[in-house]
N, C-alpha and C positions, 0 to 999 in steps of 0.2 A: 473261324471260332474266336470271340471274347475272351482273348486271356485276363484272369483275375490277376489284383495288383498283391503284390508280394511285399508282406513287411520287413523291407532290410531290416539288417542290425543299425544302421544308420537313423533309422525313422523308428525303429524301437527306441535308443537311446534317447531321442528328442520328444517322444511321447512320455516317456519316465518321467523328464527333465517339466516338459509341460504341466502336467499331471501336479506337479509340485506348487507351479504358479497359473492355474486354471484364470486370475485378473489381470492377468500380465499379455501384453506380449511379449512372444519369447524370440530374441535377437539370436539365432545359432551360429553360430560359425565354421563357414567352411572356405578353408581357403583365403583369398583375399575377399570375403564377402558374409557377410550376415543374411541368412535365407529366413523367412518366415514362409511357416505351411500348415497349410487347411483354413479353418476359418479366419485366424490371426491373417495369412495369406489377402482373401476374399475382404475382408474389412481394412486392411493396413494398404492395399492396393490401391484403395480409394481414396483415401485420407492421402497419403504420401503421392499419390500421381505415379504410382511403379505401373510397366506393364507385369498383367497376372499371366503365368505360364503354367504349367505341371510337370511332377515326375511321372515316367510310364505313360505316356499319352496314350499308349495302343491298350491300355488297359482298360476292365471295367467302369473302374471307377479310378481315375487319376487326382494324384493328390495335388491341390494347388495351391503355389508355389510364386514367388518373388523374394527379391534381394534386393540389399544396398552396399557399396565399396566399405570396407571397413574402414579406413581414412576419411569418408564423409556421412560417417555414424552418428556422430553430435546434432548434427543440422534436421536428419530425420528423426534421431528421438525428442528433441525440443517442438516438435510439429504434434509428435502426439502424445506430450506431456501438455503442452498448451490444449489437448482437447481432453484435459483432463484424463487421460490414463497413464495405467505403469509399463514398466519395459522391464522386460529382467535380461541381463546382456550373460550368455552363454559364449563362454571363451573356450578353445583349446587349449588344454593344461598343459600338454607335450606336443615335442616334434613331431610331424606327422614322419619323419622322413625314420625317425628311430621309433616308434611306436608298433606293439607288437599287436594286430589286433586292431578294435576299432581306436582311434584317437580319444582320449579321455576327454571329457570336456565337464566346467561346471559352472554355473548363475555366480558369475564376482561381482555383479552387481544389480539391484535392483532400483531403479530411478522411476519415482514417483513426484507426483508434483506438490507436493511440500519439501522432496527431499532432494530436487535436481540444484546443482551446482552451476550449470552452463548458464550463464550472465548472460542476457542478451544484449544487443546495441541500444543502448539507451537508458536501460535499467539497471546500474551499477549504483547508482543509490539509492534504490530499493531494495527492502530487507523480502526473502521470501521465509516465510513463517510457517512451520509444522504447529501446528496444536494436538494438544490431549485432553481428553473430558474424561471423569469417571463420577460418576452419579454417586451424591450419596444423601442421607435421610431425607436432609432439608437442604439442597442445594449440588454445590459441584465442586468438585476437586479439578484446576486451570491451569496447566502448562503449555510454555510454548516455545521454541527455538527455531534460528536458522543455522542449521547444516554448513552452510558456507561461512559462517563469521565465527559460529561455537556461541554465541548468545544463548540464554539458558533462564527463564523465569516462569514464576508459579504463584498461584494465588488461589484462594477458595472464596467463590461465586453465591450468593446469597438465593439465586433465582432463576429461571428462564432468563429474563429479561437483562440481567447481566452478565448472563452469558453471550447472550446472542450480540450485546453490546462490543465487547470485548473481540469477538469473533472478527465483529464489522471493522472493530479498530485497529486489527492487525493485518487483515486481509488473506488470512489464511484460506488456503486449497485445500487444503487435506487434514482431516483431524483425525485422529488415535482414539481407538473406543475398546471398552471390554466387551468382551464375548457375551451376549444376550442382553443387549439395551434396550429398552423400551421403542415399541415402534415407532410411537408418538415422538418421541425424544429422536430417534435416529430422522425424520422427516423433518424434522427442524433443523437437526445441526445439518442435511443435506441442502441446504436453502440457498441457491445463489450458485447452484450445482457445483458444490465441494463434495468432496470425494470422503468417504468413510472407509478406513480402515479398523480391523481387528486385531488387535493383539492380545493373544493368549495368555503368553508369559508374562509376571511379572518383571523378570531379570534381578530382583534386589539383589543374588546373588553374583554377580558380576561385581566386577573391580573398578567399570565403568563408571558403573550405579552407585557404588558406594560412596566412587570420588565425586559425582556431584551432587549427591543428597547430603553430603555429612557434615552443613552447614543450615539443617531443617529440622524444625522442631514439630512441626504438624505433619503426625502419621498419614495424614491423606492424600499433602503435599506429596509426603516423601513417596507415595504407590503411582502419583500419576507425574511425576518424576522419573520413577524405575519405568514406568510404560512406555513412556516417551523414548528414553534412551533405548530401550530394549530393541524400538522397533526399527529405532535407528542402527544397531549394533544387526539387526535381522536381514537389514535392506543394503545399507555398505560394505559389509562383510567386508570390514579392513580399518585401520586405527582410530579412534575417535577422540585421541589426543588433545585437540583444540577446543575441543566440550567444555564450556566453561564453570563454575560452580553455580548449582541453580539460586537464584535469587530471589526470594521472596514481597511480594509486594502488594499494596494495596490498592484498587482502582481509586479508593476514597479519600488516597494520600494526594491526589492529585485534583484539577480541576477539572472535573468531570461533563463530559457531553458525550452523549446518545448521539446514534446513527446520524439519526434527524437532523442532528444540530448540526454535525460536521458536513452532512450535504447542503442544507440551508446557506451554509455560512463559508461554501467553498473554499475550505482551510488544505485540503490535501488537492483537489483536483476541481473543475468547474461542473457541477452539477447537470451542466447543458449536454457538453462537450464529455467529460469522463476524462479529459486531461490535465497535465499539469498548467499550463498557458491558460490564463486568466483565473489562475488560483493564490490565496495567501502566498502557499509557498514558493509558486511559479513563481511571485512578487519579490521573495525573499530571498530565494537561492543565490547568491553570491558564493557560494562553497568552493573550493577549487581541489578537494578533493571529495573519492565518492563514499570512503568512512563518513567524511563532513555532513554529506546532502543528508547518507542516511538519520545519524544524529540532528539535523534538522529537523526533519520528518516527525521522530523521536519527542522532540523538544513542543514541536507545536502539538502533537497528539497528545501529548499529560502536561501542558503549566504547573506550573509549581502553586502550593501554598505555605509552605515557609519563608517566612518575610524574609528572614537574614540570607540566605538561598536565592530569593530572589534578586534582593539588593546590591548583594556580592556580580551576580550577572550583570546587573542593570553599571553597577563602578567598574566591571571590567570593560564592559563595551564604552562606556565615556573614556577609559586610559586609552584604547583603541585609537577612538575619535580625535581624544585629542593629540596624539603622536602619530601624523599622518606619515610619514617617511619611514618609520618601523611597519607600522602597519604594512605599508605600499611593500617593503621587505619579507614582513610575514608574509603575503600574500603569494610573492615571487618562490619563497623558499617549499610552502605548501603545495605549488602548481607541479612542482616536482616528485611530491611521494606519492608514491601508487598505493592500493589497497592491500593495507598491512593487516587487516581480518580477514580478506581473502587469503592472501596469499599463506596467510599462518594455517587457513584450511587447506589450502591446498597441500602444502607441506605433513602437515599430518596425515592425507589422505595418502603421501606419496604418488602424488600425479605432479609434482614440483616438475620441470625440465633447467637447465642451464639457465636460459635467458631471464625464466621466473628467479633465480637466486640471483639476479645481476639486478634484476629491477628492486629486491627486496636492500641491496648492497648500495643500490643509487637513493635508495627512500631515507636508510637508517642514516645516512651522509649529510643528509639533509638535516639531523638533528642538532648538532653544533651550531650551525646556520641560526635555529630557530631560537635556539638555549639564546645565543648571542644578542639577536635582535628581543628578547623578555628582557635581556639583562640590563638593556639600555632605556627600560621603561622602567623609571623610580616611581613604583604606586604599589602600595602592599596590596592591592585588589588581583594582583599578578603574580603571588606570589608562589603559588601551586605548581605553575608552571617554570619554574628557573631550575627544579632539579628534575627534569626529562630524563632516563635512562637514556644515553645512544644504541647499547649492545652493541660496541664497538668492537667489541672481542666476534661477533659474529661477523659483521663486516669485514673485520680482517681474515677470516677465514675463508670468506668467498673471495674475498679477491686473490688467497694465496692458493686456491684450487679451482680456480673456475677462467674456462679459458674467456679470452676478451669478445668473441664472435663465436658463440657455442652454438651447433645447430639445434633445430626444432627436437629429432629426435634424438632419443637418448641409447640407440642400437646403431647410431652411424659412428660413434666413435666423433673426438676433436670438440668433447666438452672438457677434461681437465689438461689445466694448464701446466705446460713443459716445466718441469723441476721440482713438482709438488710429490710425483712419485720415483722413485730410483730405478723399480721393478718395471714402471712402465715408462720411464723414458727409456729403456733398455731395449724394451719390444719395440719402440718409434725408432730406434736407432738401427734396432735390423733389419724395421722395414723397408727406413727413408732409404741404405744402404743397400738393398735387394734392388731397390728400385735403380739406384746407379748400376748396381751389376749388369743386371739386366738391358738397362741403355749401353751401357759399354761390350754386353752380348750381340747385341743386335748390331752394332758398328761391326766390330770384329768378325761377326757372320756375313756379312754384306763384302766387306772387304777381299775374307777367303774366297768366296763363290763368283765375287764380281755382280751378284742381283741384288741394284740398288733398291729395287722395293721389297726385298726381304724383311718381315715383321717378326716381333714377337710377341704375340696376342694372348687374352688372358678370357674364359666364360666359364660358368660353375659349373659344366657337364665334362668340359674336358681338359682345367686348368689352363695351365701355361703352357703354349705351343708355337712351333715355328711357322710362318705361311708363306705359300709362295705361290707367283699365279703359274696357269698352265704355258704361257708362252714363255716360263723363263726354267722349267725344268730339267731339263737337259741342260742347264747351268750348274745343275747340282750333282754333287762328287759322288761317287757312289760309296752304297758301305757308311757316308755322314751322318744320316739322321734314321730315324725309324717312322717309317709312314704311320699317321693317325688315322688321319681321315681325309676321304677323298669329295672335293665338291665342284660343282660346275666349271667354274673357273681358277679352282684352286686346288692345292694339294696342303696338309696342315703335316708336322712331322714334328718329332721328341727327340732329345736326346737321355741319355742319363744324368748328366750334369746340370739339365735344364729340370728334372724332375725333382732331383736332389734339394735345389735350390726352391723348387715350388713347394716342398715339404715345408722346407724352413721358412719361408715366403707366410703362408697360411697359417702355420700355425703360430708363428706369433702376431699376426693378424688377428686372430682368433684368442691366443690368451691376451693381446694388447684391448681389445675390444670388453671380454669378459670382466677384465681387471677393471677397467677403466668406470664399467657399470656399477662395482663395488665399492670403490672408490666415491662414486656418486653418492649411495646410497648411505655410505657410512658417513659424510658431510651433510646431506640431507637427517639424517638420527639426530648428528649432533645440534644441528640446529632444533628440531623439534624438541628436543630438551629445555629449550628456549623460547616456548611458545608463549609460556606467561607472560614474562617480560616483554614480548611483543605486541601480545595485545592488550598490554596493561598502558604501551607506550600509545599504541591506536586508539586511545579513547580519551587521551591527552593530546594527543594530535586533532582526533575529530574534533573536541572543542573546542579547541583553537579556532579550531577553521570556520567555526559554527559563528562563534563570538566577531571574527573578525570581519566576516559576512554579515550578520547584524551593524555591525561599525559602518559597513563599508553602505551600506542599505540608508542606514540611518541620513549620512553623509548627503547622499544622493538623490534621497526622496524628500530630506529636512523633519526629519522624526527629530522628539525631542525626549528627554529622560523622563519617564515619569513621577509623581513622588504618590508613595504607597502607603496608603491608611491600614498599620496594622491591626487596631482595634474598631476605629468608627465605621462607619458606611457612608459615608458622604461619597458621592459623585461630582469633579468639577472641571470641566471636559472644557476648555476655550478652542474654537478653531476646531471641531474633531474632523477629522478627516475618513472615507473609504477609503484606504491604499490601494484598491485592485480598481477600482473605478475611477480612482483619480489616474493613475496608472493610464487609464484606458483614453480618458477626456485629453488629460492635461492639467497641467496646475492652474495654467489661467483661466479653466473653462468650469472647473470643478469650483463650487459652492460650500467655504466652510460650516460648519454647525457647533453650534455650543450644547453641551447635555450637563446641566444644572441639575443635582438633586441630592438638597440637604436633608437635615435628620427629621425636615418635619414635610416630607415628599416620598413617595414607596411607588408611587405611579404615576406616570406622564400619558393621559392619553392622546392620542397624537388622530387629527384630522385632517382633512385637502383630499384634494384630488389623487386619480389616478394617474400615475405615470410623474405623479410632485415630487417623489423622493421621499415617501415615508417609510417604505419597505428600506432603503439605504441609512436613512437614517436609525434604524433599528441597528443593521447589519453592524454601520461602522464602531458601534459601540461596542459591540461584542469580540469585533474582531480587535479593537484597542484592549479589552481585557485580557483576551486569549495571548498577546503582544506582550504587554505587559509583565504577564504572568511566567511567559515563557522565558521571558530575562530579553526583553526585546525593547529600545527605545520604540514610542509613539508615532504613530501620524494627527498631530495638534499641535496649537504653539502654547499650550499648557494642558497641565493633565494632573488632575490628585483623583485617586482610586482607590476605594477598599479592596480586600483580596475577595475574592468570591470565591464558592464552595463547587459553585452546581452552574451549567449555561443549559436552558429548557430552549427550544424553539417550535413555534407554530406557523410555519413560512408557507404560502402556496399551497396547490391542491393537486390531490393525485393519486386515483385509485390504488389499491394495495389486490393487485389480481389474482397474485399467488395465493392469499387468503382470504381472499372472497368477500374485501372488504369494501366499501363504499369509499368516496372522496371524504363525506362527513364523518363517516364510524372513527377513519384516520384522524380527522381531525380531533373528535373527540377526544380518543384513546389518547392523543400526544398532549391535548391538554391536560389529559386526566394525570398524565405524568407529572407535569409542573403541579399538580394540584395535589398528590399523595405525596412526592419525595423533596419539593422546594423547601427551603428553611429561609430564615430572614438575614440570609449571605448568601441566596442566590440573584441570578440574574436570569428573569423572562421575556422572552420575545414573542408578542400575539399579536398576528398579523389577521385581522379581518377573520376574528372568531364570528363565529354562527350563522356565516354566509353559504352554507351546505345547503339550508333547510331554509324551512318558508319565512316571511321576513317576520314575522311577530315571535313563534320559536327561536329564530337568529340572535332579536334582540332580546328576548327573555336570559336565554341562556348568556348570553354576553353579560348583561348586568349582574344575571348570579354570580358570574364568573368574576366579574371586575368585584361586588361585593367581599366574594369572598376570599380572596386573594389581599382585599386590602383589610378585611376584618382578622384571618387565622394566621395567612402567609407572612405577611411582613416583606415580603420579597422586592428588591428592585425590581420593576416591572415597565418598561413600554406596550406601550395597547393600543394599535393604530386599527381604529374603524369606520368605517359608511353612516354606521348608526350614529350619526350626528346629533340624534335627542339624548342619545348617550350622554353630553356635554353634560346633563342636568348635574349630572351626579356629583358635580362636583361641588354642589350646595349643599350636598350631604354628607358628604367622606373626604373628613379634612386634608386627608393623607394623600388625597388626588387631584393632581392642576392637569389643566385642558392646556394644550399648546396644537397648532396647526403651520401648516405647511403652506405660506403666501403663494395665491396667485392672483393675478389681475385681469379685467378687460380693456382690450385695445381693440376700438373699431371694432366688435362685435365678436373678436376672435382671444380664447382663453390664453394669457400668457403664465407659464410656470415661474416664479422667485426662484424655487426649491430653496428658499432659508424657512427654519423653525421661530415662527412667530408665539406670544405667550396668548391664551386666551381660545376659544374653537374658531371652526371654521364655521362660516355663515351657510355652506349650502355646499352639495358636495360634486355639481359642474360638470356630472355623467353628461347629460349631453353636449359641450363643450367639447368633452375628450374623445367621443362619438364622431364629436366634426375634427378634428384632429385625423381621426380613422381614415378620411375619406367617407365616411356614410351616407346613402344623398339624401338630397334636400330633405326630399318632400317628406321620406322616414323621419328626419330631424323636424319638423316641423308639425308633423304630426303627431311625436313625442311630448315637445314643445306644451302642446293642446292639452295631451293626457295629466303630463306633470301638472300643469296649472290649476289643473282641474282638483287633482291628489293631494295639493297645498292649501286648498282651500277648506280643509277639515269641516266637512259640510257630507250629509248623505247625498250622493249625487248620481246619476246615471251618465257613462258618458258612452253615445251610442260609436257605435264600432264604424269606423269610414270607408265609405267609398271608394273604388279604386281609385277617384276623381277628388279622395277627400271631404264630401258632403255628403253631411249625416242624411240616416232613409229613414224613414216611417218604418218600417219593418227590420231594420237591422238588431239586434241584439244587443241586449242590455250588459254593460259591464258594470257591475253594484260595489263600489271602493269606501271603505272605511277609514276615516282618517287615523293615523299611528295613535292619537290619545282619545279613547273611545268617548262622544259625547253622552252626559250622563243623563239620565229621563229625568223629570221634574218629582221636585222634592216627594210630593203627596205620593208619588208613584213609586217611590226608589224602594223601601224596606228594608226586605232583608234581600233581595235582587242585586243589587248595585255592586257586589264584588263576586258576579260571576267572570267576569273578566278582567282578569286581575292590572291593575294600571299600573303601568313598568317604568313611571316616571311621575315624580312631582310637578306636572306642571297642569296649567287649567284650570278650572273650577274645583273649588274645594268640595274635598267629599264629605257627605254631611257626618254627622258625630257618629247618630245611630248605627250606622254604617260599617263601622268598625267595632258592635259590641262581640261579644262572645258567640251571639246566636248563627253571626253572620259567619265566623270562622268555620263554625263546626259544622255548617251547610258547605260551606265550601270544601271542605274536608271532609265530606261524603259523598258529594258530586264528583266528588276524583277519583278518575278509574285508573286503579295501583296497580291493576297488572296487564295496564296496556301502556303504562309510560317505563321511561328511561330512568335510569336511578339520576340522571342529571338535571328530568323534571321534576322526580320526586324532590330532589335536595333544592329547586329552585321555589316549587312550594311549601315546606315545611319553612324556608327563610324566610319567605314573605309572609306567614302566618307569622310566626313568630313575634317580626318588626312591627305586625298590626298588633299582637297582644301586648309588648313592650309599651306601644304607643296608648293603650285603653287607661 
């Protein structure tokens, strides 16, 4: 018979506890072990690599079951917080050994992956970001913080699309949502599989919330503010101390780039790769500490646009540069501080141990150090920095309680240091003292009986006892001791005086121990009373390190300061450089480029070859802005730059799958961006617009696009394309010079300059870069044929080839139109001749008639409006336009 399984009070209690966090799994604790069971079990088995067991195996239905050692609890819950879930960790609140009943137990913490603390190797200068969204009319209420540093800011979102902006630039896992959001809305901010959370409560009521909202003026700020914390005061259940006052901010106080931009322009990590190695910052990080790295990160993701802000940055990194012996000191003194936003959260969390206040006592040590080496640098650019707080008063306090070699835990006892307490050097003295007894007991017993291996052993079942083996028993007096216990080869025996002594033995063991923990804790208070001052010193520290890192970069790479057009827009770049590709080449292999563009220039279009270097020469531009802007010397051996507003980019192609979008719709869509929100203090980057779609579409749209950008936009713009008849335009839009990318023939084989020459490129060498590929011949040569043929702006048929290359009487006609359509004879033209609209001033003039009114309003009836794109429409209504302007 099938016995049914029986719901202990044990798996009652954990179903309770479950039930509470139905998204979690629930880590329970029993023993030295954390079980999960049933389905958490079944799914967490596989993930973690546990073997799956059960309770009740002879049952019907057994419940199943796995565990991990509570000492290497951290390791598995970082494995399924990086698979994006929660863990809610179920501790026992009491002794099992004094508990009356089942052991109490409750969820002390819930770790979610916005909200886990555990650093992994590698990522210490990376910030991990909670976010909170809360919808409202016309947009979004935007906070966001990490847990671990106490960083705290807020903002309100204009749109979707700057939200989702925002999102991408902080890299947040987890966002905070009200109860009932919009489906639509929750499928979006799920994108990139972040994790949605609810929170119900507002919390304003908390003391939390009040402390860090009551530096906020906007009521919407201040609820998704209160959410934020709340959910964090729901899921740590324990101090939030280091929470620091939420700060308000603007995206559009800063130099703004989209998603887009910052993958295009591998500013945080390499677009290929998804790492840091062969990124801006990979280039950059000189940091020597990991406050430092993250404030870099910081620094490149929001440029500055306040000139005086920047310029201060840009003179502090030249005082730097040019006091290379302070610096090489600063450098030395900084490699010494540990993470004082960490550790300040830790402290508050009270997960502090000894070693953690000795590392915080070696960092704040290092402050004098740092004061010193500012003090020796006469440049008022420095000045911010000469009055550092040390908190020396903390420092002294760790060292006068905290012993010199503290262990990991904090239940072993021999973290505070002898003399700090009276009470407890008291209880050390009767221990160290017991333990003499004792060795002088044991001499003294050996002596009496004459059994040299006489011991006196000590285990928590049966204290302190005498032992003796069986071959030496009949050595012992009778009536001497009182038999314990009896074992294979031994016999274990007490006396009174040895029990007396194990009273006194344990039990100040036990209050030395107890005491000693309070002690801790009360040192640990005092300092988190101090956490301000701490992390007010950590963000004077990280810029230090930030600044002296740019110095040190600058130094090594040969960046030079740049100087900063606060009101023009002139551009004048001698020598620009790629930093991450020159990086890659080498300095002697890497090709400088000059970017010229005065007040009477808004467009460079840029031509050559593939593979010449015109996607780089876009890149380095942008990345010398972002540089700049940041408070970063240059790569060029001169540099004068407006501040810019906005960086757009059009780089490469590539499905957008999740949305069901086309390589082209993308491409559109990002141009469409530079084209609604650019202002004429931005900077555009269009890499081989209208290459999605067919080549006359391509170039239509490219022209509209260059049109209009340089008629409405104003915008500094690079515009590197294929469309080579493009070139014309610039006989008509004064505002636009042709520049191209030199290459030459040698012996028959394309060689690259990669320098920026003035004026177009003659032709644009596809198949050249074909034979580069490896392509064979006979393909390349019967491309060759085709092209010739394409050049020859003639109706032509050119019949399809032979596998042998020789055209057949029967092969199939391919009918090619040359790019500027030839026009019929005068008598014949009419009202005919601008069904096709000519996308270029070149050729034969078109006659007067041609452009009257009757011809417009034909054409503007033959156009079917609701089978084009609004980017056709606006490409036609421009060119009517310019023909009625023109009448």
């Amino acid at each position: 018979m099938v016995k049914t399984a029986k719901i202990t009070p044990m798996m009652q209690q954990y179903n309770a506890v479950k039930d509470q966090y139905p998204d979690a799994f629930l880590f329970y604790r029993i023993g030295d072990f954390y079980e999960l069971f049933n389905d958490d079990a079944i799914k967490g088995s596989q993930i973690l690599e546990l073997t799956l067991t059960a309770r009740d195996k002879s049952a019907a239905h057994p419940i199943p079951m796995c565990g991990v050692p509570h000492r290497a609890v951290d390791s598995y819950i970082n494995v399924l917080i990086d698979h994006g879930y929660k863990v809610a960790i179920c501790e026992q609140m009491e002794d099992p050994k004094l508990a009356v009943g089942m052991v109490k137990r409750e969820v002390i913490q819930l770790v979610t992956p916005g909200t886990t603390t555990n650093v992994h190797p590698g990522a210490a200068k990376e910030n991990n970001y909670l976010a909170a969204v809360l919808p409202l009319t016309d947009g979004f209420a935007f906070a966001y913080g990490d847990v671990s540093t106490g960083e705290l800011k807020t903002s309100i979102l204009d749109d979707d699309f700057a939200l989702e902006n925002e999102l991408q630039a902080i890299g947040s896992l987890e966002i905070v949502v009200p109860a009932g959001i919009d489906d639509d809305l929750a499928a979006k901010l799920k994108r990139g599989d972040r994790l949605l959370s609810v929170q119900t409560d507002d919390g304003e009521q908390h003391a939390e919330v009040s402390y860090t909202t009551q530096e906020l003026t906007d009521h919407a700020e201040v609820q998704v503010v209160a959410m934020l914390v709340q959910y964090l005061l729901n899921t740590q259940k324990r101090s939030l101390a280091h929470i620091q006052k939420a700060q308000p901010y603007e995206p559009a106080s800063y130099l703004e780039m989209d998603a887009d931009a910052r993958r295009n322009l591998d500013i945080l990590a390499n677009s290929r790769t998804g790492k840091k190695g062969g990124s801006l910052l990979g280039l950059l990080d000189s940091t020597r500490t990991a406050m430092g790295g993250r404030m870099l990160r910081n620094w490149l993701e929001r440029p500055l646009l306040q000139p005086n802000k920047i310029v201060q940055r840009h003179a502090q990194v030249q005082s730097l540069l040019d006091h290379f012996f302070e610096r090489t000191e600063l450098a030395d003194a900084l490699t010494g501080v540990y993470d004082l936003e960490r550790l300040a959260g830790r402290i508050a969390f009270g997960s502090v141990n000894g070693r953690d206040l000795l590392q915080l006592a070696g960092s704040l040590e290092k402050v004098p150090v740092i004061q010193d080496v500012i003090g020796r640098i006469d440049d008022p650019s420095m000045d911010d920095y000469r009055e550092l707080d040390p908190v020396s008063d903390i420092t002294d306090l760790i060292h006068r309680s905290i012993a010199d070699e503290p262990p990991m835990s904090l239940k072993d006892g021999g973290v505070i240091r002898d003399g700090f307490d009276a009470k407890l050097d008291h209880y050390r003295e009767v221990s160290k003292n017991s333990k003499t007894w004792l060795a002088q007991l044991q001499a003294d017993e050996r002596e009496k009986t004459g059994i040299h291996t006489l011991k006196i052993r000590y285990n928590k079942v049966f204290g302190y006892y005498i032992e003796v083996t069986k071959s030496n028993l009949d050595l012992v007096p009778e009536d001497r001791y009182d038999r314990k216990q009896t074992l294979t080869n031994a016999e274990r025996f007490i006396t009174p005086e040895l029990k007396a002594k194990e009273s006194e033995i344990l039990e100040a063991e036990a209050s030395s121990t107890a005491l000693e923990y309070d002690l801790f804790a009360k040192v640990r208070d005092q300092i988190k009373a101090q956490i301000a001052r701490i992390q007010k010193l950590a963000a004077s520290v990280a810029s230090l390190d930030v600044l002296q890192s740019f110095a040190q970069v600058a130094e090594s790479q040969h960046f030079v300061r740049p100087e900063m057009e606060q009101t023009g827009r002139d551009i004048n770049v001698i020598g620009g450089r790629h930093p991450v590709v020159e990086s890659v080449l080498g300095k002697a292999a890497y090709i400088p480029n000059d970017v010229q563009m005065g007040k009477d220039t808004d467009m460079l279009l840029i031509t050559g070859p593939n593979m010449s270097g015109k996607s780089t020469y876009m890149r380095q531009l942008a990345l010398i802005v972002i540089l700049a802007q940041a408070g970063s010397f240059v790569p060029a051996t001169s540099a004068q730059l407006p501040i810019f507003d906005h960086i757009f980019t059009r780089i490469g192609a590539a499905d957008d799958l999740a949305s069901g979008q086309s390589t082209f719709m993308v491409e559109m869509m990002e141009a469409n961006e530079a084209l609604s929100h650019a202002s004429k203090r931005s900077l555009i980057l269009f890499d081989e617009i209208g290459r999605g779609t067919a080549t006359y579409d391509g170039m239509a749209l490219a022209q509209a696009i260059i049109e209009y950008l340089h008629d409405h936009v104003h915008a500094k713009t690079l515009f590197s394309t294929h469309y080579h008849e493009l070139t014309a335009l610039a006989d008509e839009l004064p505002r636009l010079r042709n520049v191209h990318v030199g290459a030459t023939m040698e012996n028959g084989t394309l060689v690259f300059e990669h320098k920026m020459l003035a004026g177009p490129a003659d032709k644009s060498y596809g198949i050249h870069v074909a034979k580069l590929a490896g392509m064979p011949q006979e393909l390349l040569t019967r491309a060759a044929k085709i092209l010739g043929a394409l050049e020859g702006k003639e109706q032509v048929k050119i019949p399809v080839s032979a596998p042998d290359d020789k055209p057949t009487a029967t092969a199939a006609p391919i009918a090619q139109q040359s790019p500027t359509p030839t026009p019929e004879p005068a008598e014949e033209a009419d009202d005919t001749q601008d069904q096709q609209l000519a996308l270029f001033d070149v050729g034969p003039a078109v006659p007067a008639e041609s452009r009257g009114e009757h011809a417009v309003l034909k054409q503007l009836g033959d156009f079917d409006l609701m089978d084009a794109s609004p980017m056709q429409a606006m490409n036609l209504i421009f060119e009517l336009q310019k023909k009625l302007k023109r009448k």
